[in-house]
C-alpha positions in Angstrom: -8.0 -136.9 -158.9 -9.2 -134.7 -159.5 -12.1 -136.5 -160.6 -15.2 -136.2 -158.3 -16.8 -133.3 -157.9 -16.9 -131.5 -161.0 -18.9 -133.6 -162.9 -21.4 -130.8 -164.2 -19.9 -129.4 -167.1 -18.3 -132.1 -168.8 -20.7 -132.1 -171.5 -18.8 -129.0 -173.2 -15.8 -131.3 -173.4 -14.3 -130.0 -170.1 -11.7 -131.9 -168.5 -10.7 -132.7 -165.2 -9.0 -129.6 -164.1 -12.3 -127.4 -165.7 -15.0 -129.2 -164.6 -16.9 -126.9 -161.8 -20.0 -125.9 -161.7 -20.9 -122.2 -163.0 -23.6 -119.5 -161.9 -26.6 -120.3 -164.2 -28.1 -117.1 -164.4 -27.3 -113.4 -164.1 -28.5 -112.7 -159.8 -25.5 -115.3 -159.3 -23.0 -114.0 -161.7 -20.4 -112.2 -160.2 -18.2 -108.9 -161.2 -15.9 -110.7 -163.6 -11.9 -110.5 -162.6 -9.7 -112.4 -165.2 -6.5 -111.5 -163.1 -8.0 -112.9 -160.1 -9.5 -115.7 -162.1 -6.4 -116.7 -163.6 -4.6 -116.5 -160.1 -6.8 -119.4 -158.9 -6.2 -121.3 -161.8 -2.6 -121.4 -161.0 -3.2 -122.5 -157.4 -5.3 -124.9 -158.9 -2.8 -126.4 -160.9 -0.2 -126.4 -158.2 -3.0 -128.6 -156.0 -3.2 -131.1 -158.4 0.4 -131.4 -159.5 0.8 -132.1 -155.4 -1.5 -134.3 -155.8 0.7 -136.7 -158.5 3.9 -135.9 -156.2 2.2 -137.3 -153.3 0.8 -140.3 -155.3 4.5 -140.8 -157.1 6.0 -140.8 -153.0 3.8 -143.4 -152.2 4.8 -145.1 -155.4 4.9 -149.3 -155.1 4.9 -149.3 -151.4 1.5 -149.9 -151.2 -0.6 -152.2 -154.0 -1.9 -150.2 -157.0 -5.7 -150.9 -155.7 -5.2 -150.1 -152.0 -3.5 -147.1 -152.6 -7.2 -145.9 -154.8 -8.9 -147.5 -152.1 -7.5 -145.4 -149.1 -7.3 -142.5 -150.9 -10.4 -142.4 -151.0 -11.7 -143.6 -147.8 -9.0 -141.1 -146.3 -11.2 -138.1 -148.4 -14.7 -138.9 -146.7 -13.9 -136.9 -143.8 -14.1 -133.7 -146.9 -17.8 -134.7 -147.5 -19.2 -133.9 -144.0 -20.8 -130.6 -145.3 -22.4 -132.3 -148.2 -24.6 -134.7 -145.9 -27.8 -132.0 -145.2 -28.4 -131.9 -148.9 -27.7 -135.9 -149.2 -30.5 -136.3 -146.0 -33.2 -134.3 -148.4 -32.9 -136.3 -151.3 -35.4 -139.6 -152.7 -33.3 -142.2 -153.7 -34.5 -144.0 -157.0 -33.3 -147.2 -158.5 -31.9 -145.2 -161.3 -30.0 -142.7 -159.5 -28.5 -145.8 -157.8 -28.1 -147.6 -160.8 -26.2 -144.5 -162.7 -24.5 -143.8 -159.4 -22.5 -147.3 -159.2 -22.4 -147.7 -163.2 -20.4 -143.9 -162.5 -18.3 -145.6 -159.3 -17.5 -148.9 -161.6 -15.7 -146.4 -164.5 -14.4 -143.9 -161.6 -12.9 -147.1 -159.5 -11.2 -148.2 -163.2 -10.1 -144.9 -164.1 -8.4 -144.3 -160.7 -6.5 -147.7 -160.2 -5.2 -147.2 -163.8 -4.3 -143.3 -162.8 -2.0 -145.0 -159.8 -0.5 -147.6 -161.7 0.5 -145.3 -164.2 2.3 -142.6 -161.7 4.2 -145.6 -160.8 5.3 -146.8 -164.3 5.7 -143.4 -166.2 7.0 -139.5 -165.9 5.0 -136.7 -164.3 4.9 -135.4 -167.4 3.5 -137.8 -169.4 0.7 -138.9 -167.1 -0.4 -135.2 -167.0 -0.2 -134.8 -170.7 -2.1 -138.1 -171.9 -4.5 -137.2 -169.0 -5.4 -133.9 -170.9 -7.0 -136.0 -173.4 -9.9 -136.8 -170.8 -12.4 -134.1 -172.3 -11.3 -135.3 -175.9 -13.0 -138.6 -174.9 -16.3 -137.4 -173.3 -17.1 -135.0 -176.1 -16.3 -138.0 -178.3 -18.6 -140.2 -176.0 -21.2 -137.1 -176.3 -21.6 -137.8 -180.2 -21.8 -141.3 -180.0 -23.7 -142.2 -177.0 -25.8 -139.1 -177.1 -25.9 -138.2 -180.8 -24.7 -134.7 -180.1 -24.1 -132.1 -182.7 -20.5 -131.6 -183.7 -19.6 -128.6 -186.3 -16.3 -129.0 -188.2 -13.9 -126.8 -186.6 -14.7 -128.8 -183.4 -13.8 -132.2 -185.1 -10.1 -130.2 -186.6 -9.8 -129.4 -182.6 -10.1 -133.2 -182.2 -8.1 -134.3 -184.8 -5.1 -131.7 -183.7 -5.5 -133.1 -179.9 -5.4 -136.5 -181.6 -2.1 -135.8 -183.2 -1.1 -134.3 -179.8 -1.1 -137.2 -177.7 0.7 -139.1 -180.8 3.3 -137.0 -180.4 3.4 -137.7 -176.9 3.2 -141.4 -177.2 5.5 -141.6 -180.0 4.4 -145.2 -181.1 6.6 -146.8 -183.4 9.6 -144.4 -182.0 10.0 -145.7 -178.8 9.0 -148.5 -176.4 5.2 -148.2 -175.1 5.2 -148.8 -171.2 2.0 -150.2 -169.7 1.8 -147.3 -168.1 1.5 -145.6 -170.7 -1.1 -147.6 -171.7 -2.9 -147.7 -168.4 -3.0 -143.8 -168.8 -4.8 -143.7 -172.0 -7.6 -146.5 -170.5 -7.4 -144.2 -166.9 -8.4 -141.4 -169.7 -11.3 -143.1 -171.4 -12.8 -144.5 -168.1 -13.0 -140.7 -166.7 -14.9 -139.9 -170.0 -17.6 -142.4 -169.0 -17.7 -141.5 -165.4 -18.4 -137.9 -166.5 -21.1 -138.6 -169.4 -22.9 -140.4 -166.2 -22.6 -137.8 -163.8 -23.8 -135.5 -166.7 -27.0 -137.9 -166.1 -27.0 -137.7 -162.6 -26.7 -133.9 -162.5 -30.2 -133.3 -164.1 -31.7 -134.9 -160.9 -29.4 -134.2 -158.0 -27.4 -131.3 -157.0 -23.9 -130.9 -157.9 -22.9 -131.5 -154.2 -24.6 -135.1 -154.0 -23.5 -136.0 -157.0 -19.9 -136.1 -155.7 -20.7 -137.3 -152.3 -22.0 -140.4 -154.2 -19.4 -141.0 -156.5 -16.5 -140.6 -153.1 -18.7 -142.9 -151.2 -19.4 -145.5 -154.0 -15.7 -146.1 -155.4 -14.2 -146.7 -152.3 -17.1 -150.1 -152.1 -16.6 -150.9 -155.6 -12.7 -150.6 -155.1 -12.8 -152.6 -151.3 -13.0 -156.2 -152.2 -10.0 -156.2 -154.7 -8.1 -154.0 -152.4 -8.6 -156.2 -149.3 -7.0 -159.6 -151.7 -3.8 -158.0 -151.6 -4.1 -156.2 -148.5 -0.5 -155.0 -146.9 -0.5 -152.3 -143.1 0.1 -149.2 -144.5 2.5 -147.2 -142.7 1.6 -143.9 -140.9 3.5 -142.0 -143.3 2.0 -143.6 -146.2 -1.4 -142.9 -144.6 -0.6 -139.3 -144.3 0.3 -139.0 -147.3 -2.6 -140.3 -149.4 -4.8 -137.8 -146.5 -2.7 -135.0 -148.3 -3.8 -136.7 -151.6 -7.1 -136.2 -150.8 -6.8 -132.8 -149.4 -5.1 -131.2 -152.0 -7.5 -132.2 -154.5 -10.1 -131.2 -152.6 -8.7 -127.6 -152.5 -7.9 -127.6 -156.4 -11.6 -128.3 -156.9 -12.4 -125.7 -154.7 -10.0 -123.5 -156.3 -11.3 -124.1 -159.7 -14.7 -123.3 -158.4 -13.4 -119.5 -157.6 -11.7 -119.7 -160.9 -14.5 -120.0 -163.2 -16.8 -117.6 -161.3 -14.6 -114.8 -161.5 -14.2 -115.4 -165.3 -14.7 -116.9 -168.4 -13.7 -120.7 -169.3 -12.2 -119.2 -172.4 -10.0 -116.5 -170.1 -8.8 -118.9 -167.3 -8.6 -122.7 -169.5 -5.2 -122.1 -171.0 -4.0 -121.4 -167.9 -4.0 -125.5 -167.2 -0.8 -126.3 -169.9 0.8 -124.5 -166.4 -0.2 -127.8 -164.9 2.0 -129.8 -167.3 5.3 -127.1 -166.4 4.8 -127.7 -162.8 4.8 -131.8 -163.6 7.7 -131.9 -165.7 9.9 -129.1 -163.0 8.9 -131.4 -160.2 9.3 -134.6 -161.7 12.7 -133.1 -162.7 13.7 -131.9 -159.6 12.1 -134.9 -156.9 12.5 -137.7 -159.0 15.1 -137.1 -161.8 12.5 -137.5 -164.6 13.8 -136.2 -167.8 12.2 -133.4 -169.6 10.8 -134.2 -172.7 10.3 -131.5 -175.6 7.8 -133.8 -177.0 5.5 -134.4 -174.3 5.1 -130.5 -174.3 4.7 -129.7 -177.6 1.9 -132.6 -177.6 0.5 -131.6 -174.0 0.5 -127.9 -176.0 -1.4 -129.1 -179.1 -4.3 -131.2 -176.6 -4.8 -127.7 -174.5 -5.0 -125.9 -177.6 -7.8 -127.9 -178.8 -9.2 -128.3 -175.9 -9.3 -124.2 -175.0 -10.3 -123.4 -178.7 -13.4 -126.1 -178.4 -14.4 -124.2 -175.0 -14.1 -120.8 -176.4 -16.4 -121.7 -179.0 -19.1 -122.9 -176.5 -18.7 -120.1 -174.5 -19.2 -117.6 -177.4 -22.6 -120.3 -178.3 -23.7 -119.5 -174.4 -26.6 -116.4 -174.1 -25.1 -113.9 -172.5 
């Protein structure tokens, strides 16, 4: 969910817990603190593991769809002090057109996100979600015919392996969620290659206002077939949804600009430890060696391909 928002940077193969805008030039840089960097990046990763408890709470009680749908709707009240720079800005029919092309991939990514918290360990969803920024720099190359160097594609091919190992095809029964996971995955890639679009010609801030307003319209019509009263508690939860993952955007935000992405990226794997020790403890989810040795290998990659963009960044 944490999706919206951080759309900026996905471009360096960021994913969804790294994707906040940075300063862009040295007046906006500030002193750089890797301790207190890496401090937010924990609280980060605390928000969004909330995030999948809350989600796993509501679990089945509510249809897959709704659940995405009120989630969402519940999170507008978030975007109030986006809408003076939404007021300044022309509307073209391409920005509209990216914008619900980006709410169309967001609305599939999220719906499959649910189902799979309802089907699958904490754990697992976490780990296979990790592949996200795998995707979009795979996207990048083909849709965008960007450059990739060869240690880049052995960072690939090792996060490949690492959500093999997590799967485990062949060694045990694949569950739809699992499968719903790996689509929830790819879907995020293409919201983010979009909203790498949309970024050129609106502010970051917009661009997430957009996508939060768009999904819940492109989500409405499928959630309202199947429509069942949600229960106060239920409602409150998905607003805690919402509001956690608004604070580990926020969070990441004071991450990354008090240090480097190459510092304070590892520090996500603590994501996948705070999933499997809740999923443990709240829901009696096994712990699975595999799913974090494979959720290991992916933030591997993933850190070493950041590292490598950072140290191609001017200083």
């Amino acid at each position: 969910m944490r999706f919206a928002r951080i759309a900026k940077h996905q471009k360096n193969g960021q994913s969804p817990a790294m994707r906040t805008p940075q300063p862009s030039t040295s007046q906006d840089k500030p002193l750089i603190n890797p301790v207190k960097g890496i401090l937010w990046m924990l609280f980060m990763t605390l928000c969004f593991v909330m995030v999948n408890v809350l989600v796993k709470y509501v679990g089945t009680g509510l249809p897959v769809l709704q659940s995405a749908f009120l989630r969402f709707a519940l999170g507008l009240v978030f975007l109030i002090p986006a809408l003076g720079a939404v007021r300044q800005v022309r509307f073209t029919p391409r920005i509209w057109k990216l914008t619900f092309g980006r709410a169309m991939f967001h609305s599939v990514a999220m719906t499959c996100w649910f189902f799979a918290m309802t089907r699958i360990p904490m754990g697992e969803v976490t780990s296979l979600n990790f592949m996200n920024p795998i995707y979009i720099t795979i996207g990048a190359v083909l849709l965008f015919g960007e450059k990739i160097a060869l240690p880049r594609i052995s960072a690939l091919i090792v996060a490949f392996f690492g959500g093999l190992v997590i799967l485990r095809p062949g060694f045990r029964e694949i569950d739809p969620g699992h499968l719903a996971m790996v689509l929830s995955a790819m879907a995020f890639a293409g919201s983010y290659l979009i909203a790498n679009r949309l970024v050129k010609e609106l502010p970051a801030s917009v661009v997430v206002f957009l996508m939060s307003v768009t999904v819940p319209i492109v989500i409405a019509p499928f959630a309202l077939l199947h429509w069942e009263t949600p229960t106060l508690h239920e409602l409150l939860l998905l607003f805690l949804t919402a509001a956690f993952a608004t604070l580990g955007h926020y969070s990441m935000t004071r991450a990354f600009a008090c240090a480097p992405q190459s510092v304070v990226q590892p520090v996500v794997f603590v994501q996948l430890i705070w999933s499997v020790t809740f999923g443990y403890l709240l829901f009696g989810e096994a712990i699975d060696p595999f799913v974090m040795l494979g959720g290991a290998m992916i933030i591997g990659a993933i850190s070493f391909i950041t590292w490598r963009e950072t140290r191609k960044k001017p200083a």
